[in-house]
C-alpha positions as CSV (number, residue, x, y, z in Angstrom):
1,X,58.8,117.1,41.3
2,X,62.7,118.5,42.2
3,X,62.6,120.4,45.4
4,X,65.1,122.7,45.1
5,X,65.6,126.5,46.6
6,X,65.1,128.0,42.8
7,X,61.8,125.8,43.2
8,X,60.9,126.8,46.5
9,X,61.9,130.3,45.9
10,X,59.8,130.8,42.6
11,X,57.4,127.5,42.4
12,X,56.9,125.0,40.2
13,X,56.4,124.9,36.6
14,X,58.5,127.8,36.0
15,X,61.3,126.9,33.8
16,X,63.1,130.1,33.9
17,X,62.7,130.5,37.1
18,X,60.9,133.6,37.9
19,X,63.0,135.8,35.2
20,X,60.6,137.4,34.4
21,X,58.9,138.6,37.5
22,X,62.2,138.6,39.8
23,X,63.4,142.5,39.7
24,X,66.8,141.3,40.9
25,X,66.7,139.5,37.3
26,X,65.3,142.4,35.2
27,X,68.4,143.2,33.0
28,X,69.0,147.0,31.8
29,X,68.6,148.0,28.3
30,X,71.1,150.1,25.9
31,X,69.8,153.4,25.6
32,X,71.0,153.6,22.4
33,X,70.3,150.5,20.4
34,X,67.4,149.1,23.0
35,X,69.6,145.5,23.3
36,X,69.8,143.9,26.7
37,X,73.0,144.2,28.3
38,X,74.8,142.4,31.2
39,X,73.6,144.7,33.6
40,X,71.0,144.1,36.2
41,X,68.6,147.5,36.5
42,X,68.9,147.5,40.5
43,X,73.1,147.1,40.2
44,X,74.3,150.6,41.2
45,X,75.9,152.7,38.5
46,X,79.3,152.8,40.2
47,X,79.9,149.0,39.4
48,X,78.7,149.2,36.1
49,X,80.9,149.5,32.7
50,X,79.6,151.8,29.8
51,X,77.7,153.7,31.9
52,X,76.6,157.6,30.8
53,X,75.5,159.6,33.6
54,X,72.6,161.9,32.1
55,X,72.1,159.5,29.4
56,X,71.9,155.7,30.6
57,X,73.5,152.3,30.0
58,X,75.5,151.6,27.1
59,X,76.1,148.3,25.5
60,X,79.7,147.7,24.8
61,X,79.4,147.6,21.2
62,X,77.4,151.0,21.3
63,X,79.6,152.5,23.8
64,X,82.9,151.2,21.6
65,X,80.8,153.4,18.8
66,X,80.5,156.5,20.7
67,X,83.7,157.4,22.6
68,X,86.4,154.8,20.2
69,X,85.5,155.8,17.0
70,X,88.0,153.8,14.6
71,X,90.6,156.3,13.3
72,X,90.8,157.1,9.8
């Protein structure tokens, strides 16, 4: 068994290393579409991209949508 500090920190056996139990791993979702984005849900809104205060997290291609509609 490889001893390593992923291994020590979420035991063995787990081959994505504690993703999904980890809340420093739990990404945010787009509020608008529901796709995962790049964004971890603890990382604080001011170092965050496509973010809508009052509505939520955007994913690029959703925030592209909304405020850079392609000109006629």
């Amino acid at each position: 068994m490889k001893n390593d500090k992923l291994n020590d920190l979420y035991g063995p056996g787990d081959d994505n290393y504690g993703r999904d139990k980890s809340p420093l791993l739990i990404m945010d979702d787009c509020v608008y579409c529901g796709k995962e984005t790049k964004y971890p849900k603890h990382m604080d809104i001011d170092f965050r991209m496509h973010y809508v205060e009052g509505a939520g997290q955007l994913c690029e291609k959703c925030y592209d949508e909304i405020y850079n509609p392609p000109r006629a």
